[in-house]
C-alpha positions as CSV (number, residue, x, y, z in Angstrom):
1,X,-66.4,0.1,50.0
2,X,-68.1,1.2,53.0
3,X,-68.9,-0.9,56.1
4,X,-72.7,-2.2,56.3
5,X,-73.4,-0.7,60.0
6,X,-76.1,-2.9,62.1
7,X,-78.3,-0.7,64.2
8,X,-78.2,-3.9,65.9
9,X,-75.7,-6.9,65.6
10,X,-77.1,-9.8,66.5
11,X,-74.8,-11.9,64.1
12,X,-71.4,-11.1,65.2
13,X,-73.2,-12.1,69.3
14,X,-74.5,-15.5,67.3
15,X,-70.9,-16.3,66.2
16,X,-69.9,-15.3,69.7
17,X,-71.9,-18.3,70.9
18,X,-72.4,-20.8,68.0
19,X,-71.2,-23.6,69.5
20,X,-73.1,-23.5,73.0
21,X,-76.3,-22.5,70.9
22,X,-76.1,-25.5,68.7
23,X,-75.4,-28.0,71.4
24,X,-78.3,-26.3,73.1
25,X,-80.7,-26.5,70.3
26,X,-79.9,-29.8,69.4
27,X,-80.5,-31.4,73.0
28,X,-83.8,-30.0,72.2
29,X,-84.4,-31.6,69.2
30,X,-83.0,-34.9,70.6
31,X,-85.2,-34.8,73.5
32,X,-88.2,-33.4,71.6
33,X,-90.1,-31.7,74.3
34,X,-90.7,-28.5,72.2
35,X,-93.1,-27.2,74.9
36,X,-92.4,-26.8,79.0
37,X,-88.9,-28.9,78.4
38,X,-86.4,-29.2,80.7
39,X,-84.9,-25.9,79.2
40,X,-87.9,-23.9,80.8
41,X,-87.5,-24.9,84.3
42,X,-83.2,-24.1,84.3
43,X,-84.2,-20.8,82.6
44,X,-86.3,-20.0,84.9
45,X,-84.3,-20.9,87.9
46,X,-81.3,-18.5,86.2
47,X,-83.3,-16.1,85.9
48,X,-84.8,-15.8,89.1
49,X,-81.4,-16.2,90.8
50,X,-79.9,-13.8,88.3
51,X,-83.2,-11.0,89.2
52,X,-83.2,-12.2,93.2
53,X,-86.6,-13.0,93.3
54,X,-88.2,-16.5,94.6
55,X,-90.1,-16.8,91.0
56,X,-89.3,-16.4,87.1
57,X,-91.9,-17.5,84.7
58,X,-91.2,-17.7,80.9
59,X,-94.1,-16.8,78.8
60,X,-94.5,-16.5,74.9
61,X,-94.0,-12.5,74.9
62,X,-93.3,-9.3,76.9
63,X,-96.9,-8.7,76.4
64,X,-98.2,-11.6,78.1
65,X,-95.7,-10.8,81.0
66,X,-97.7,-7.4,81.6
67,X,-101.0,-9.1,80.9
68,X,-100.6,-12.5,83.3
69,X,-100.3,-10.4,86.4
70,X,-102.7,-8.2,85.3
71,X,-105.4,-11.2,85.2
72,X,-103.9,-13.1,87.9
73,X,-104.3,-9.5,90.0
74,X,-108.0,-9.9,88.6
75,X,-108.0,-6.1,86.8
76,X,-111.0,-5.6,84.2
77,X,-114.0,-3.0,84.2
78,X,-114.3,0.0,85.8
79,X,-110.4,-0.3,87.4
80,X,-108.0,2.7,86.7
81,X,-103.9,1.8,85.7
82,X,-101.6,4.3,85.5
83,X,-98.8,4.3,83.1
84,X,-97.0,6.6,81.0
85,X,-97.8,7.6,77.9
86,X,-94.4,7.9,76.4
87,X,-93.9,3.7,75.8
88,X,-94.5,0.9,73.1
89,X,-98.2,0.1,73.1
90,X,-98.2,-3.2,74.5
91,X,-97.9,-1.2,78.4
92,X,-101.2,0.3,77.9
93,X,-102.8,-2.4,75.5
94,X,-102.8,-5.0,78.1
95,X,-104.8,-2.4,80.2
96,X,-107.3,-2.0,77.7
97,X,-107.6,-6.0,76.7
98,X,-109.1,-6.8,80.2
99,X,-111.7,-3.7,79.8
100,X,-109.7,-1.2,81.9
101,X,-108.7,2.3,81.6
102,X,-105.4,3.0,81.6
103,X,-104.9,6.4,83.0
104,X,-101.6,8.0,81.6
105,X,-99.1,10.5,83.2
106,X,-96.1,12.4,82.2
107,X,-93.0,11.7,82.0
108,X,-89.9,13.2,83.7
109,X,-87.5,15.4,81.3
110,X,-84.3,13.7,81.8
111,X,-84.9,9.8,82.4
112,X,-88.3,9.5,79.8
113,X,-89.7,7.4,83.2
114,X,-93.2,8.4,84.1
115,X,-92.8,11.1,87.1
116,X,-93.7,10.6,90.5
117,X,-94.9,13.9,91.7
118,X,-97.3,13.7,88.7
119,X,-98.8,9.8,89.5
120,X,-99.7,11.2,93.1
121,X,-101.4,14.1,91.5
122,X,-103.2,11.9,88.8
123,X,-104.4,9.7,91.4
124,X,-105.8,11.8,93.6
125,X,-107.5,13.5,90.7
126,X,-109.1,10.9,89.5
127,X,-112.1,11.1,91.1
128,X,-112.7,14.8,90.7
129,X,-112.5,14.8,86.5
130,X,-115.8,13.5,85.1
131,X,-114.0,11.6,82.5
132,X,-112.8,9.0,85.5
133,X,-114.6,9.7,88.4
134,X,-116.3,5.8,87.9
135,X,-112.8,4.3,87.9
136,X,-111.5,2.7,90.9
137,X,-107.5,2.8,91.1
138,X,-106.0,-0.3,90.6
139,X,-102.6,-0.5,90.3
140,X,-99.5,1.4,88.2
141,X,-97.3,-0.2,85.4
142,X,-93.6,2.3,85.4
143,X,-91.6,1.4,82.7
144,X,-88.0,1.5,82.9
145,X,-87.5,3.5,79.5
146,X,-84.4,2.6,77.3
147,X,-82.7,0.2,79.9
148,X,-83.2,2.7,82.8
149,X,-85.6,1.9,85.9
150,X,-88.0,4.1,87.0
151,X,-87.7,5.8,90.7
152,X,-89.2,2.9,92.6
153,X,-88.8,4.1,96.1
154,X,-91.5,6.8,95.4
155,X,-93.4,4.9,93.0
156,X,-94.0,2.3,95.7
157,X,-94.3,4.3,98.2
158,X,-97.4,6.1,96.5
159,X,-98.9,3.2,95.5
160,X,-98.5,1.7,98.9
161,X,-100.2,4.9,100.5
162,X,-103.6,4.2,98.1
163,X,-103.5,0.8,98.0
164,X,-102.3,0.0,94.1
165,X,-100.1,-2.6,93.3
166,X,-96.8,-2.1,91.2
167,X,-96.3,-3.8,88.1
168,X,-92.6,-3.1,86.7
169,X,-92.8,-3.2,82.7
170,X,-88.9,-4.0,82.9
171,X,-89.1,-4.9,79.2
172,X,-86.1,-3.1,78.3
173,X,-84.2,-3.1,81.6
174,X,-83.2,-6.9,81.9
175,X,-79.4,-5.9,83.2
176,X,-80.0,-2.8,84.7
177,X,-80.4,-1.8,88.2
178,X,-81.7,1.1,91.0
179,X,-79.9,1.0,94.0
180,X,-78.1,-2.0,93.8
181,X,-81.2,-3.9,93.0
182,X,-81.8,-5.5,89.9
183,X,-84.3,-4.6,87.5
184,X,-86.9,-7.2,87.5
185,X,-87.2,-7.2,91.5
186,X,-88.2,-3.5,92.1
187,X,-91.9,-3.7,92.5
188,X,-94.8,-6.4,93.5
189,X,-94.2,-7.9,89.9
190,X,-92.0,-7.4,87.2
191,X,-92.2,-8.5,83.0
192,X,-89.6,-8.6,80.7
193,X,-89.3,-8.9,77.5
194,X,-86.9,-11.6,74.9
195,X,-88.0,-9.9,71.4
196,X,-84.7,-10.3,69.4
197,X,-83.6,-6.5,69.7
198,X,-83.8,-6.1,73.8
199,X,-80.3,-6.5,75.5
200,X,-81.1,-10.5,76.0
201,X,-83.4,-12.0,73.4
202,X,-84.4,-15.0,71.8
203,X,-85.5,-15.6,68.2
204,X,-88.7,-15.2,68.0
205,X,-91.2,-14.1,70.9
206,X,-90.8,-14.1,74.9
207,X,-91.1,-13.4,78.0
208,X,-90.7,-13.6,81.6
209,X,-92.5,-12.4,84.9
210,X,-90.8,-11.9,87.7
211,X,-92.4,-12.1,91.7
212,X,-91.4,-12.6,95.1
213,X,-95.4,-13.3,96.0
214,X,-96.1,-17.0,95.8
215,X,-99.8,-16.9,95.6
216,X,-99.8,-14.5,92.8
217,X,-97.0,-16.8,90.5
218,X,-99.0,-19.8,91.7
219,X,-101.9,-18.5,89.8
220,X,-99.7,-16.9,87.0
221,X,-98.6,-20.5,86.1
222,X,-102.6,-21.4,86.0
223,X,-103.2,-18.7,83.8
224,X,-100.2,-19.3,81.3
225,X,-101.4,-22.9,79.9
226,X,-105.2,-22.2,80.1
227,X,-106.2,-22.0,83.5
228,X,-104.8,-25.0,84.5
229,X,-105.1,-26.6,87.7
230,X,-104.4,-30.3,88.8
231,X,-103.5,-31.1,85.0
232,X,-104.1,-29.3,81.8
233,X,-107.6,-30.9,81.5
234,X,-108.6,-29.5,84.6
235,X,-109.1,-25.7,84.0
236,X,-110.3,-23.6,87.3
237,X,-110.0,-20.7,85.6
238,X,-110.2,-18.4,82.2
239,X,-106.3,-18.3,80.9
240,X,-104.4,-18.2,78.2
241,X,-101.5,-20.1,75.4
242,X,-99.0,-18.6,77.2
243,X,-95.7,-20.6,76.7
244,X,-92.4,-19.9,75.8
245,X,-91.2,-22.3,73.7
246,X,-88.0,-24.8,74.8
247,X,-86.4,-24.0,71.7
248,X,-86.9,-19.9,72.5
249,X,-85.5,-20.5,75.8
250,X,-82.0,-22.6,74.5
251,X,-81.0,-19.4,72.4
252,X,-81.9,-17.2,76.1
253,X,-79.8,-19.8,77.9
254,X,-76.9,-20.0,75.6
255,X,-77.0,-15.6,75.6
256,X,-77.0,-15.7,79.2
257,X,-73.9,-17.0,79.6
258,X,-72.2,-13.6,78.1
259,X,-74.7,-11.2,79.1
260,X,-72.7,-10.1,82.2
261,X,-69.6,-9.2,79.4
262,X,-72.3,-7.2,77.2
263,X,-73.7,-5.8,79.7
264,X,-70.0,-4.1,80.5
265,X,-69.7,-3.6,76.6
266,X,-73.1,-2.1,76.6
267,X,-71.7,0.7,79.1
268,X,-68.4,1.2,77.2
269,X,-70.5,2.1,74.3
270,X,-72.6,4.3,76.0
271,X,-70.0,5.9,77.7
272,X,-68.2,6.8,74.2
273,X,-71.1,8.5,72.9
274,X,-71.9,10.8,75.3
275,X,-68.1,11.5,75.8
276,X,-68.1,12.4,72.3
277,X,-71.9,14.1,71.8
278,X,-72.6,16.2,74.8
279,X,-71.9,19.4,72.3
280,X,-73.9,17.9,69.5
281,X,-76.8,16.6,71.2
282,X,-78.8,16.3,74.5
283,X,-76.9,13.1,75.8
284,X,-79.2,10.6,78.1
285,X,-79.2,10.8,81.3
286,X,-78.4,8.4,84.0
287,X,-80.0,9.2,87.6
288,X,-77.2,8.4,89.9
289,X,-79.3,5.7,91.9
290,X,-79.6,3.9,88.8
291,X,-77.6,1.9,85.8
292,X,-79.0,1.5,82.2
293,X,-78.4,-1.1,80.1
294,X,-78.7,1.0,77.2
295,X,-81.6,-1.1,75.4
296,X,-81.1,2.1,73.1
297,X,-79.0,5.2,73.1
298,X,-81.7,7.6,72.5
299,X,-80.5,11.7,72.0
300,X,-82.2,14.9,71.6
301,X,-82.5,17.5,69.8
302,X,-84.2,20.6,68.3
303,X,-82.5,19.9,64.7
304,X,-83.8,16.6,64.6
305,X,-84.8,16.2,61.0
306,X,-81.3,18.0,59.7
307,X,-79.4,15.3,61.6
308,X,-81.7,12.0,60.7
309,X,-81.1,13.6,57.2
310,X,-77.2,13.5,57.5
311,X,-76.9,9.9,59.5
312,X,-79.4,8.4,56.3
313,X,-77.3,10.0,53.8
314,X,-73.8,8.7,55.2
315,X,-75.6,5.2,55.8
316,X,-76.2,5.0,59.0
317,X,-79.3,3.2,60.6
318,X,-81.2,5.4,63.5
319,X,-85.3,4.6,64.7
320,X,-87.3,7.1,66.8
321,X,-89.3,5.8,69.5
322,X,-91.4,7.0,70.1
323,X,-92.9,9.4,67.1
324,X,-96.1,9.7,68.8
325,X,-97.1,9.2,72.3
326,X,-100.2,6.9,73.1
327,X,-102.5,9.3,74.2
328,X,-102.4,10.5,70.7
329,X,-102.9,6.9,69.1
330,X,-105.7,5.9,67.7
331,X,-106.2,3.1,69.9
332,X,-106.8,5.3,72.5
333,X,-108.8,8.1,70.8
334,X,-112.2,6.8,73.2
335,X,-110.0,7.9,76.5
336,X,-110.3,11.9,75.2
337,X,-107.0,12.5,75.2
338,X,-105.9,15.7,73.4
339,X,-102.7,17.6,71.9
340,X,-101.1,19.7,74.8
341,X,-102.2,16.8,77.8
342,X,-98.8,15.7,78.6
343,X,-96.5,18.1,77.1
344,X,-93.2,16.3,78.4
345,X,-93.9,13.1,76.2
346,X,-94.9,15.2,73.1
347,X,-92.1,17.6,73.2
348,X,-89.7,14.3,73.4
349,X,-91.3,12.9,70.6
350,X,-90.4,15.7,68.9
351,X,-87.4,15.5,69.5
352,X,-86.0,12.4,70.5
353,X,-83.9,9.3,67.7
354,X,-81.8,6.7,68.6
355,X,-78.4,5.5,67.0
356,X,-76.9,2.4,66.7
357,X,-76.5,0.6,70.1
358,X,-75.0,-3.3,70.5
359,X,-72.6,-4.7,72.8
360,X,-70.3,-5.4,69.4
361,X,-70.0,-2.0,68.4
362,X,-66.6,-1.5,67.3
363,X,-64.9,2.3,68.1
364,X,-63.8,2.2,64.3
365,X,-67.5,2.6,63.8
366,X,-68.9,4.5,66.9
367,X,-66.4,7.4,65.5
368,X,-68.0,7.1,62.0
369,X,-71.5,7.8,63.4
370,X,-69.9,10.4,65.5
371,X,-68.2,12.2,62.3
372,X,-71.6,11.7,60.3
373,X,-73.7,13.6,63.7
374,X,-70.9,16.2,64.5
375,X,-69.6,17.0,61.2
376,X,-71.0,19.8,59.0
């Protein structure tokens, strides 16, 4: 009988750490503090220390991580954000929620992180195309695609050169690092994301924000329970319900004590595939500033379809992301984007599926996807 393969395994890392989990969860439930319990502050102080950064703030998802700076920054009509349109829809959503425009740009070939040659362009085009010449530019949200960060040192430094502030969507980099520095800590703010499937996750929604800038977390932490001020009755400002729960943050606190050994399985598993793909497939690529912590193991090809059709028929799980680009969503059909605008990000899309990818996945099992990809 064959083997049931996980295109992620989160039960064999919950075995892993049953015991510390339990005891975690159950000093919760003794203490009863569901909400902003001890278990917040400690995660947040780990996390910060684990980032290098002065400030971590949970919050109840990796969208309200993008969207608390966002307000806290004050962004809303008639402001510009650039971003890439080759990304889950919560980067660009947040945009949109406050009333501004996100403005995307495309994507480099190899890393799937938007390209920096093209933000300068887009941004000193914007007021020359009719469709934005009312927008003021604002700020830019990279995101660090699959576990890889984007090339920060330019990013800032164009940003820096027009006056925009960086807002790292790090929802899928937690772990991984450009130039020694940690993901997280690469621009004027970071988010992150603990949705079950990223490299560390809770169960159920979260989040975190990360900052070095004290004024800018001091008004974060207003805007995450309501606009609070002196106490939770006194509201000095428009926010939102943006907790993460103490339960939420014993699971991240009992995974963070073996994310440094997944993250070095993570890389042993990455490393295997491409050792055993690069004549099958377009391998990913790794910029050599820069480490991944392979949130997926994402290929390409031009026989896409044939090879989907081969990994479903010998059981193997595989997800595409993304199928279609934002630009082409719905959502943003007002922006009058059209087929052909950002070639890069629709030819990936094309082209691009993930396979399995967990720190727990055995070689037994990596060489059975292999056989199913490479085989005839």
């Amino acid at each position: 009988m064959a083997v049931k393969i996980d295109f992620i395994d989160l039960k064999t890392q919950q075995q892993k750490i049953y015991p510390a989990l339990m005891a975690r969860i159950q000093r919760v439930l003794e203490h009863g503090q569901y909400i902003m319990g001890p278990e917040i502050t400690e995660l947040e102080e780990k996390l910060a220390a684990y980032v290098g950064v002065k400030h971590a703030l949970t919050c109840s998802s990796g969208t309200d991580a993008l969207l608390l700076p966002l307000m806290a920054s004050g962004v809303g009509p008639g402001d510009a954000v650039f971003t890439t349109p080759f990304t889950f829809i919560a980067t660009a959503e947040v945009i949109q929620l406050l009333g501004a425009t996100p403005v995307f740009v495309d994507i480099d070939p190899r890393t799937f992180n938007i390209a920096p040659d093209l933000l300068a362009e887009a941004i000193v085009n914007l007021p020359a195309d009719p469709k934005t010449a009312h927008l003021k530019p604002r700020g830019v949200i990279p995101v660090d695609l699959f576990g890889q960060p984007a090339d920060y040192d330019k990013i800032n430094a164009i940003a820096q050169s027009h006056g925009l502030f960086v807002l790292e969507d790090a929802a899928q980099s937690f772990g991984a690092t450009y130039k020694g520095k940690k993901a997280g800590a690469l621009a004027d703010c970071a988010a992150t994301s603990f949705f079950p499937a990223k490299p560390l996750g809770c169960y159920g929604d979260g989040g975190a924000v990360f900052t070095d800038n004290d004024d800018l977390a001091d008004v974060m932490r207003s805007i995450r329970v309501h606009g609070m001020g002196q106490d939770r009755y006194d509201n000095i400002r428009i926010g939102l319900n943006a907790r993460l729960d103490s339960l939420q943050a014993a699971v991240v606190l009992a995974k963070l004590d073996i994310f440094d050994q997944e993250v070095r399985d993570r890389q042993q598993v990455a490393e295997r595939y491409s050792q055993a793909l690069r004549e099958v497939v377009e391998v990913p690529y790794v910029a050599p500033e820069c480490t991944s912590i392979w949130a997926q193991y994402s290929v390409l090809s031009h026989r896409k379809a044939e090879l989907l059709q081969k990994l479903q028929a010998a059981g193997i799980p595989t997800a595409v992301y993304y199928p279609l680009a934002l630009h082409l969503q719905g959502a943003f059909a007002p922006l009058g984007y059209k087929p052909g605008d950002f070639p890069v990000s629709e030819q990936t899309s094309a082209r691009i599926f993930s396979l399995p990818m967990h720190p727990y996945l055995s070689r037994n099992v990596q060489d059975q996807i292999v056989r199913a990809l490479a085989g005839p």
